[in-house]
VEXZANU-388810 format. One record per residue (C-alpha): residue number from 1; x, y, z. Coordinates in Angstrom, 2 decimals. Layout:
<sites>
SITE, num, x, y, z
SITE, NUM, X, Y, Z
...
</sites>
This chain:
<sites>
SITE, num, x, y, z
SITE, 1, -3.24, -5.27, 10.78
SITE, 2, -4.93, -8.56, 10.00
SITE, 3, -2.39, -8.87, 6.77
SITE, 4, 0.61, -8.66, 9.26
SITE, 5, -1.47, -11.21, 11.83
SITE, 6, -1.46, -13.90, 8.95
SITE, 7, 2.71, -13.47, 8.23
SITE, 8, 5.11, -15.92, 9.72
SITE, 9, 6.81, -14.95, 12.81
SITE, 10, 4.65, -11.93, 13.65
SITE, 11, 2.90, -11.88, 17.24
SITE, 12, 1.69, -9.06, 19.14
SITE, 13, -0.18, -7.69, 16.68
SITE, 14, -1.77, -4.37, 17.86
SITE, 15, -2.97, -1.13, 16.33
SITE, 16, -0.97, 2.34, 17.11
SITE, 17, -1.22, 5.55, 15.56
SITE, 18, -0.58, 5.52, 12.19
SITE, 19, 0.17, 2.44, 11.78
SITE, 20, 0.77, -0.90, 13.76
SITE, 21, 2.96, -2.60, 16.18
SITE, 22, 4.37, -6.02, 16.14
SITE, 23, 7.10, -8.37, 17.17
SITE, 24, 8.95, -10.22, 14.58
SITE, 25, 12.43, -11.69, 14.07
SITE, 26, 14.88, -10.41, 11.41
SITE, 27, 14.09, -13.16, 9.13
SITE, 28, 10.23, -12.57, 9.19
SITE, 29, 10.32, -8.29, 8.56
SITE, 30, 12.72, -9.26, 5.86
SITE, 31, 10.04, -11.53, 3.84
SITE, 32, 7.20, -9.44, 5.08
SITE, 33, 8.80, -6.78, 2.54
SITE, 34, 8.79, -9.02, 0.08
SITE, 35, 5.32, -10.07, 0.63
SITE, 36, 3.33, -7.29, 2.48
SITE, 37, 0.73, -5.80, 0.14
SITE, 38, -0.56, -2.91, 2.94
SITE, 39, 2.24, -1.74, 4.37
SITE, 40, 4.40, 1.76, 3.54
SITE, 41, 7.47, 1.02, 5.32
SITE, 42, 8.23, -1.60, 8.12
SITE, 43, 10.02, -0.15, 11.11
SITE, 44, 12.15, -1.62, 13.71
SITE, 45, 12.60, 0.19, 17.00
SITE, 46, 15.82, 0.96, 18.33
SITE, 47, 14.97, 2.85, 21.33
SITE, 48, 12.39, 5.43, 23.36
SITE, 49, 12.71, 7.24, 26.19
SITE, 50, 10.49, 10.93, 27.44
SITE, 51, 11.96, 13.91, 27.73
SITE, 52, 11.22, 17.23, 29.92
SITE, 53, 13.60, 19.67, 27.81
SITE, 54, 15.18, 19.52, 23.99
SITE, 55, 17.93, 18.64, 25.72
SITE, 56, 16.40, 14.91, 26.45
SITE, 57, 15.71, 14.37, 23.17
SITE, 58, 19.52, 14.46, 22.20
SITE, 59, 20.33, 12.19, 25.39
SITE, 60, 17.84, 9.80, 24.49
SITE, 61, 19.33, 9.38, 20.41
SITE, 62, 22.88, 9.53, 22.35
SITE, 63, 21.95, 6.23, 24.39
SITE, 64, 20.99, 4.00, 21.66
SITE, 65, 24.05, 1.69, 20.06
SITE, 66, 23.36, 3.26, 16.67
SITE, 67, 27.30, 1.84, 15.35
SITE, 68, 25.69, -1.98, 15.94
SITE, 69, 22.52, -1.21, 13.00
SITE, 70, 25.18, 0.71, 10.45
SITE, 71, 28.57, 2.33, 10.37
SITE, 72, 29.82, 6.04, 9.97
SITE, 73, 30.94, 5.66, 6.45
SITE, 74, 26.86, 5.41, 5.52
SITE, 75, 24.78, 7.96, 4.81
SITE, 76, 22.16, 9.15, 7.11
SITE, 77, 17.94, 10.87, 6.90
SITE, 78, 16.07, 11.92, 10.25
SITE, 79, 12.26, 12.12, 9.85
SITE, 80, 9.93, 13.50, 12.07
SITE, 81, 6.48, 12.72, 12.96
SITE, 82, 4.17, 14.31, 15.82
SITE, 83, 1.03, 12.86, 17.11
SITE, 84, -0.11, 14.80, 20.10
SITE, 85, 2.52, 18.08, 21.35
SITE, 86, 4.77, 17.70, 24.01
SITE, 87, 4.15, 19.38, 27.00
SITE, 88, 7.24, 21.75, 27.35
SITE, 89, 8.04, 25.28, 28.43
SITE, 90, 8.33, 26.45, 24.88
SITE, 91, 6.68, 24.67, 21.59
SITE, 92, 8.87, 22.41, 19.87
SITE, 93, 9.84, 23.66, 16.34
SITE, 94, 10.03, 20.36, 14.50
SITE, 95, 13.43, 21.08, 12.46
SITE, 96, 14.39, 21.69, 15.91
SITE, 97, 13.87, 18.27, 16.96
SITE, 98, 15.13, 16.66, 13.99
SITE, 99, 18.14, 18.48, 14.25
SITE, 100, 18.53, 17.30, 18.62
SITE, 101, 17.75, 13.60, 17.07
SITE, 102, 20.53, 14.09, 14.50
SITE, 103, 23.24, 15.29, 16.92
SITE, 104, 22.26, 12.71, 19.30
SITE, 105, 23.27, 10.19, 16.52
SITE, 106, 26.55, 11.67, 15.65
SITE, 107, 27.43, 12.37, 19.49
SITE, 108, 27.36, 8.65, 19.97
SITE, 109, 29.52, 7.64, 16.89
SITE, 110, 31.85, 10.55, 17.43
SITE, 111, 31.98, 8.49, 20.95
SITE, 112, 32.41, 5.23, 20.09
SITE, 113, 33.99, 5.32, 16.55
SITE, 114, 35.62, 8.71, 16.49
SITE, 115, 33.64, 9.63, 13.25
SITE, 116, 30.05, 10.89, 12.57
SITE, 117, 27.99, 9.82, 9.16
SITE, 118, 27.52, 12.44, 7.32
SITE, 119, 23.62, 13.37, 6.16
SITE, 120, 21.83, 12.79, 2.58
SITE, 121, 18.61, 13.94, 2.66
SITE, 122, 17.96, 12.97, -1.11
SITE, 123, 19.22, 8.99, -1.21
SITE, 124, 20.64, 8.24, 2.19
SITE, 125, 21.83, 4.63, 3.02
SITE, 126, 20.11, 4.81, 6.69
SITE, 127, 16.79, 6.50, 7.71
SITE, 128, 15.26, 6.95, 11.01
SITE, 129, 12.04, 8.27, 11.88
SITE, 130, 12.16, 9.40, 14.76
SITE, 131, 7.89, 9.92, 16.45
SITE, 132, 7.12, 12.05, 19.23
SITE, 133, 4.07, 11.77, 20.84
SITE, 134, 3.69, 14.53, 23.62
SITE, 135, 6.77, 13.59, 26.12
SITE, 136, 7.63, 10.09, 24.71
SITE, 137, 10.46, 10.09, 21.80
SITE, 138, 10.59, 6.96, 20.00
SITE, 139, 13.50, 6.06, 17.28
SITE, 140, 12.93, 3.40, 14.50
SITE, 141, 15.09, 2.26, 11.61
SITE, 142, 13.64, 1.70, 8.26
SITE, 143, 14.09, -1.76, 7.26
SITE, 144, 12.23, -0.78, 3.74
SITE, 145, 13.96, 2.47, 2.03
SITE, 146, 11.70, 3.32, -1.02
SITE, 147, 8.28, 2.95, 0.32
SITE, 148, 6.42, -0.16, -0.33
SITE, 149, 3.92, 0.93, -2.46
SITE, 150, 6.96, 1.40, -5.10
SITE, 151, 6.24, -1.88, -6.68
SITE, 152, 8.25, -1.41, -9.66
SITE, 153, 5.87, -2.12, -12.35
SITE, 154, 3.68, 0.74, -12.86
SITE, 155, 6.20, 3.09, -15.08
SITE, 156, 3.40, 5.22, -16.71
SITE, 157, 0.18, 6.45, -14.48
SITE, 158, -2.67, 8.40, -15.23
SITE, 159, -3.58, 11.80, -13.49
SITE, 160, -5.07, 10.58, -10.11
SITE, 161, -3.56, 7.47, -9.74
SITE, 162, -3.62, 5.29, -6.40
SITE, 163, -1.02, 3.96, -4.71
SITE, 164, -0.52, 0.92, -4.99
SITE, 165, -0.99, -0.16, -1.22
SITE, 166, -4.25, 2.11, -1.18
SITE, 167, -5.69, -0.38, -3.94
SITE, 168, -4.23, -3.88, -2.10
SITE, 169, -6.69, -2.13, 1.45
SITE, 170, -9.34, -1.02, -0.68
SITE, 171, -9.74, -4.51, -1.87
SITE, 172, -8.91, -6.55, 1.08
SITE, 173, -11.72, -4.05, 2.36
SITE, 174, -14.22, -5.35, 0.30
SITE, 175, -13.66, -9.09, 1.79
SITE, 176, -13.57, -10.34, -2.20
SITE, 177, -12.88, -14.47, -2.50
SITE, 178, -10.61, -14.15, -4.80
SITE, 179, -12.76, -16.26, -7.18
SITE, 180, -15.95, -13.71, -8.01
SITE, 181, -15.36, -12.18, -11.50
SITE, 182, -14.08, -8.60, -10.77
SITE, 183, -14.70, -5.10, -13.27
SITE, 184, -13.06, -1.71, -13.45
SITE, 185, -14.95, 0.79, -15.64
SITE, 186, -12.89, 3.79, -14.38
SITE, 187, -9.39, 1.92, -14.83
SITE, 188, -7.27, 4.28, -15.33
SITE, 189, -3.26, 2.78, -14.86
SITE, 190, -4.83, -0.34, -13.76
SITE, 191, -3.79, -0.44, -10.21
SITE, 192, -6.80, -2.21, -8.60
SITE, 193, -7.64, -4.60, -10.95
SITE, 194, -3.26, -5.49, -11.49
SITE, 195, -3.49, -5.78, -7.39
SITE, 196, -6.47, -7.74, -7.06
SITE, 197, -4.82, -10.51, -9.78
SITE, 198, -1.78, -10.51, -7.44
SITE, 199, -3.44, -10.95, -4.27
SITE, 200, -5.85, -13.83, -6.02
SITE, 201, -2.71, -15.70, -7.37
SITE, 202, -0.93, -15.41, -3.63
SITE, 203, 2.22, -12.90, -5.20
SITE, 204, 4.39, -11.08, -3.61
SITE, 205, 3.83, -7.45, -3.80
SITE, 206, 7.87, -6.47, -3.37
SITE, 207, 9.59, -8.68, -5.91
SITE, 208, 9.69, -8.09, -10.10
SITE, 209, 11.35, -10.82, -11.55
SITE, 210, 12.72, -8.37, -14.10
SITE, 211, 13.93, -6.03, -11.67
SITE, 212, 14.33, -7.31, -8.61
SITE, 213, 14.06, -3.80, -5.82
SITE, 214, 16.31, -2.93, -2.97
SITE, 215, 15.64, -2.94, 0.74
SITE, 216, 16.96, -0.47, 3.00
SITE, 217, 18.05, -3.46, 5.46
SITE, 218, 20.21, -5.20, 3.23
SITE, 219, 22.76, -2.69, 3.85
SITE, 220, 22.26, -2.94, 7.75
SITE, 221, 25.56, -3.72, 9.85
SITE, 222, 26.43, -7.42, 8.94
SITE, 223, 26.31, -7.58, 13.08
SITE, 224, 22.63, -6.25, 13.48
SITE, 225, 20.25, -8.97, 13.63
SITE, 226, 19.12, -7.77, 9.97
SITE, 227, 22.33, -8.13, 9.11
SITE, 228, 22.16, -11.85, 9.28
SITE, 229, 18.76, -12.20, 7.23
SITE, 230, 19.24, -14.97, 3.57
SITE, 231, 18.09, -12.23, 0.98
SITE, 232, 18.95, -14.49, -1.66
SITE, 233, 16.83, -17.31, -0.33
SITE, 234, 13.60, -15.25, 0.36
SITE, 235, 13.85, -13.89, -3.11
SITE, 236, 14.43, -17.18, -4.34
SITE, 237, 10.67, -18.10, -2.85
SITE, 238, 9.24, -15.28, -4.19
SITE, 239, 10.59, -16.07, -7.54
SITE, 240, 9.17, -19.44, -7.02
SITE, 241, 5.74, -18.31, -6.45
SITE, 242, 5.46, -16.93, -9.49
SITE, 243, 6.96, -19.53, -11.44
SITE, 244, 4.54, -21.88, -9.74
SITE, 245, 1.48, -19.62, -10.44
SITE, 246, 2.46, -18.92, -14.20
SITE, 247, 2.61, -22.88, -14.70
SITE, 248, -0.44, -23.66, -12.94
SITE, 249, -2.19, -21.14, -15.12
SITE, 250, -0.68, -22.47, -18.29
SITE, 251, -2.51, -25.57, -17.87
SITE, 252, -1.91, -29.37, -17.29
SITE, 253, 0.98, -29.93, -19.50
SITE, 254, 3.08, -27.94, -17.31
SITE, 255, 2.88, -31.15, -14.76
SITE, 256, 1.00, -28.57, -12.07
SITE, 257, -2.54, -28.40, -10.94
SITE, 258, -4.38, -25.88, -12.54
SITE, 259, -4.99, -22.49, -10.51
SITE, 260, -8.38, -21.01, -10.73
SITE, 261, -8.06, -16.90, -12.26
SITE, 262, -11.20, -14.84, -11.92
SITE, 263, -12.17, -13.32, -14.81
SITE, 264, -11.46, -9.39, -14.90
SITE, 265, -12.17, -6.50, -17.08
SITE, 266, -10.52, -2.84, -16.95
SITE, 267, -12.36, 0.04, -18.56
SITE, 268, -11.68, 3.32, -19.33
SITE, 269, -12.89, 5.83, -21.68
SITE, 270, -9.67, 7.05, -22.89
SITE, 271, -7.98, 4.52, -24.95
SITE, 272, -4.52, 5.72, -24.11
SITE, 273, -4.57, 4.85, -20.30
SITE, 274, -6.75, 1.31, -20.99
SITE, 275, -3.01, 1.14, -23.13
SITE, 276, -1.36, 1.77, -20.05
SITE, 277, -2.94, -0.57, -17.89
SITE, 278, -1.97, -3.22, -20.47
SITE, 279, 1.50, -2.34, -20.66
SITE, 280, 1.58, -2.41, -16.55
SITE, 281, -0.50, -5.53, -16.32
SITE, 282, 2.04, -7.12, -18.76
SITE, 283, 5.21, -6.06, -16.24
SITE, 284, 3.27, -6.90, -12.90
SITE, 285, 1.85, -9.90, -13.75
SITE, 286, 2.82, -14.00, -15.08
SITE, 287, 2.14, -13.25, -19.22
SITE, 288, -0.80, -16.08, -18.96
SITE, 289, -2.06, -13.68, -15.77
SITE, 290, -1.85, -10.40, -17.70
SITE, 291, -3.56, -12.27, -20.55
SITE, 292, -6.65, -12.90, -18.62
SITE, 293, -7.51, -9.46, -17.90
SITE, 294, -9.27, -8.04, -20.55
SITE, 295, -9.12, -4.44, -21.08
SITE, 296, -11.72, -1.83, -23.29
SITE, 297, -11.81, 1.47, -23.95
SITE, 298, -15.47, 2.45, -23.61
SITE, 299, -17.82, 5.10, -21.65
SITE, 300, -19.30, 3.52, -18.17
SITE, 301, -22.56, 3.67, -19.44
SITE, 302, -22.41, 1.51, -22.19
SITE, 303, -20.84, -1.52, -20.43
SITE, 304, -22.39, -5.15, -20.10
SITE, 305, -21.55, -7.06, -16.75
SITE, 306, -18.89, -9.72, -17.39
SITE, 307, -20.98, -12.11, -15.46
SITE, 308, -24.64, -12.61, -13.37
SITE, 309, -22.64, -11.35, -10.30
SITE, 310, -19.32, -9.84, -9.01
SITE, 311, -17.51, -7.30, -7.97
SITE, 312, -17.24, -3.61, -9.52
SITE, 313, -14.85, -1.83, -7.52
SITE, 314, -13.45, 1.52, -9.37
SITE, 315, -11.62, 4.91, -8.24
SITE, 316, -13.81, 7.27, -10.57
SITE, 317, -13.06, 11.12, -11.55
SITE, 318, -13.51, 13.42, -8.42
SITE, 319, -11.87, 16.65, -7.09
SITE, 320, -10.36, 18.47, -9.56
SITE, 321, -11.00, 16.12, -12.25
SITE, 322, -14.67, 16.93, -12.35
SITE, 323, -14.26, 20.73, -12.47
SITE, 324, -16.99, 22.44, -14.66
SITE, 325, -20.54, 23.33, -12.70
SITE, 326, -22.64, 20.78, -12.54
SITE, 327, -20.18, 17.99, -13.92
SITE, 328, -19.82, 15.98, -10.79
SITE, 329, -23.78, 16.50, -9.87
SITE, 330, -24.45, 15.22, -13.48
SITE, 331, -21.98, 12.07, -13.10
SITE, 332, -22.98, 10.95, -9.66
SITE, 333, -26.38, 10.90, -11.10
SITE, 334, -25.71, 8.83, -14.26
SITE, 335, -23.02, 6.81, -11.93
SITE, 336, -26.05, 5.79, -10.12
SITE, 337, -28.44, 4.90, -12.87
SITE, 338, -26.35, 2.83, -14.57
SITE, 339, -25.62, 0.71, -11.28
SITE, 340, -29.13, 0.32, -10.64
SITE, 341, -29.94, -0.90, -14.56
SITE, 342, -27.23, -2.78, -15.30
SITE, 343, -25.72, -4.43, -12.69
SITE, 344, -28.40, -5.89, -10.90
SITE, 345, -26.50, -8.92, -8.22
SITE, 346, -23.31, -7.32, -8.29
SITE, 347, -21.57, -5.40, -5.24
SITE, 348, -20.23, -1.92, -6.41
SITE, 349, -17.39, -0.29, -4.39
SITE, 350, -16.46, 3.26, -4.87
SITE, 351, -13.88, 5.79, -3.60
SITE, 352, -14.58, 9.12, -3.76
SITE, 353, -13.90, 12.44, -1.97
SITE, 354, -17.58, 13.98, -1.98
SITE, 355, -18.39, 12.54, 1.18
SITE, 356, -22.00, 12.23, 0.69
SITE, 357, -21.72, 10.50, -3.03
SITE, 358, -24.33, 7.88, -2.36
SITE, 359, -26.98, 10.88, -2.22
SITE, 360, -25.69, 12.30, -5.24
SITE, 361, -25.91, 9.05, -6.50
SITE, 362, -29.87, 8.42, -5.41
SITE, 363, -28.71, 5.07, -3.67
SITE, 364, -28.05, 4.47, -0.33
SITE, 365, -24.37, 2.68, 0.85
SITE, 366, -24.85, -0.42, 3.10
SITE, 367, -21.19, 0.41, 4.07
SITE, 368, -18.53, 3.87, 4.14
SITE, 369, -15.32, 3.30, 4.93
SITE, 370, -13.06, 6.56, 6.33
SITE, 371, -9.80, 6.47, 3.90
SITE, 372, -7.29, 9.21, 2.86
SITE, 373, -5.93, 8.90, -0.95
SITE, 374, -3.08, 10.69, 0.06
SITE, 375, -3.95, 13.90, 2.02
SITE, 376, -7.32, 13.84, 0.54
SITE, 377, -10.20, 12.11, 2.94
SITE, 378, -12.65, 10.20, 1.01
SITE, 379, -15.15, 7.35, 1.59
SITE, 380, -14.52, 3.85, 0.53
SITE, 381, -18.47, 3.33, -0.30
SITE, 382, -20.45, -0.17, -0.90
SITE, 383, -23.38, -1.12, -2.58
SITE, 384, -25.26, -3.82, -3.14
SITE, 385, -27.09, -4.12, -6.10
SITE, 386, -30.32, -5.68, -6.45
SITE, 387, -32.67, -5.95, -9.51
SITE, 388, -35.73, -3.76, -9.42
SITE, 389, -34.93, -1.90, -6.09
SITE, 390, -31.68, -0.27, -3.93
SITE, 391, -32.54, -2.52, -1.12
SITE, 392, -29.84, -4.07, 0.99
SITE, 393, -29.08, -7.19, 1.05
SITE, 394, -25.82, -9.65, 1.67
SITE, 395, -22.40, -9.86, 0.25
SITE, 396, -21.85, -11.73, -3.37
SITE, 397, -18.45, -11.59, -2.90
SITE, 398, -17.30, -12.94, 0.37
</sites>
């Protein structure tokens, strides 16, 4: 929420299930998908209404001027969501309702432009996700297509990886400067450490110079008020940030103030994904950005902190990945020890799915943070490390 707060043009700010509402103009959801690191998929709402019978929900899709946002000859997904059941006669099946949403669509082109679209679940043009919370239907239109986490540049992953929006909260979490020197022993594909550079250097999470992606919008009705929206210009300024950051990194000969980069390091004990995180540091990243990372293949307990303080925040083996008896007792344990001996003034973040890690770990988290790595809860744990002792004390990193 407070990422969308701080974009141009967005007011009204306010949490909602799943998610949060906002009021923006074209112009301003357009560059937010450029720019929005948090964010899955920004929604516009075409229309609500409640209904007492199936039969509403069709009437209230048949109301909504569906021909102004995109035309018959495009191709057309319905997703459902549910928060709490509608109070009908008889429960609502959900392929039920999907299907009343989708004949409410066609209804109204078949009505005003004599044709229907036709449906692609795999790689439509249009989607709408359509939310029902007990007797309210509300109807969006995906300005965003592939979800936003799809930033382009992470081709190879390793087993658990996160996605890519996970990593931009989890840090934005932590309340890091930007500035503190920041370490990854449990790197795997290199997704928080690769996000963390991009949020210090102010890039935009949507764009690849390489390969610039697609937005669902873009192929909008040229009438609909996304249809008016200067792609080419707000690619154009994300193209420009990064030409700006790579030359301010490069140094003074480039005729641009120099940019301060905090020093990273990415870890991993297998020397094939610390490769991978390379490669997709390399594609994410300005070359002179990607070169300042430094990446290691080496076991968590033989590392040396990069620097008297920082950050350590990591996504280490859990679940299924720590299978054998005892294994994820036995590396809780030495996860712990090594905090406590070696990283004395640093603040350690952790995500993990055994709930109560910080007593497996013999130290006790000054914060834990509720967060779902796809459908699996987990905490988002901090703690601050002091020499001699596990007593609390304040942030080094804000």
């Amino acid at each position: 929420m407070q990422e969308l707060q701080a974009m141009p043009g967005f007011v009204s700010v306010a949490k909602g299930r799943g998610g949060a509402a906002f009021s923006a103009p074209a112009q301003a959801i357009a560059r937010a998908n450029i720019w929005a690191r948090i964010p899955t998929r920004l929604l516009v709402r075409a229309g609500q209404g409640r209904f007492r019978s199936p039969d509403d929900i069709r009437a209230i899709a048949t109301k909504i001027t569906w021909e102004n946002w995109f035309t018959f000859r495009q191709t057309l997904r319905i997703d459902l969501a549910v928060g709490r059941e509608p109070m009908l006669d008889k429960p609502l099946a959900r392929n039920f309702a999907t299907l009343l949403v989708k004949d409410g669509i066609c209804d109204r082109f078949r009505a005003t432009r004599g044709e229907r679209p036709s449906i692609d679940t795999t790689h439509p043009d249009i989607r709408v996700w359509a939310f029902i919370d007990q007797n309210e239907l509300t109807l969006y239109l995906d300005t965003s297509g592939e979800p936003l986490f799809k930033r382009g540049w992470r081709q190879s992953k390793g087993e658990a990886p996160l996605r890519e929006n996970l990593a931009a909260a989890l840090i934005a979490l932590t309340d890091w400067d930007g500035r503190s020197p920041v370490m990854d022993p449990f790197c795997g594909s290199g997704t928080l450490l690769i996000e963390a550079m991009q949020r210090a250097l102010r890039l935009p999470a949507g764009y690849l110079a390489q390969s610039p992606r697609a937005f669902a919008a873009e192929d909008f009705h040229a009438q609909s008020p996304m249809g008016q929206v200067n792609w080419r210009a707000l690619r154009a300024e994300a193209k420009e940030a990064i030409d700006r950051a790579a030359q301010s990194i490069a140094g003074p000969s480039t005729g641009v103030g120099m940019m301060e980069v905090p020093r990273m390091q990415g870890s991993d004990i297998d020397p094939k994904m610390v490769e991978v995180a390379k490669q997709n540091a390399r594609r994410a990243l300005p070359a002179a950005a990607a070169d300042r990372i430094e990446w290691q293949s080496a076991a968590f307990e033989t590392l040396t902190p990069i620097a008297a303080q920082g950050l350590l925040i990591t996504n280490p083996p859990y679940g299924k990945r720590l299978e054998q008896p005892g294994e994820a007792a036995a590396f809780e344990r030495g996860l712990g020890e090594t905090l406590k001996r070696a990283f004395a003034g640093w603040q350690a973040w952790v995500l993990s799915d055994h709930l109560k890690l910080d007593s497996g770990m013999r130290l006790k988290a000054s914060r834990r943070i509720p967060v779902f790595n796809g459908d699996i809860e987990c905490r988002w744990m901090r703690f601050d490390m002091v020499a001699g002792s596990n007593r609390q004390r304040g942030p080094v990193c804000s």
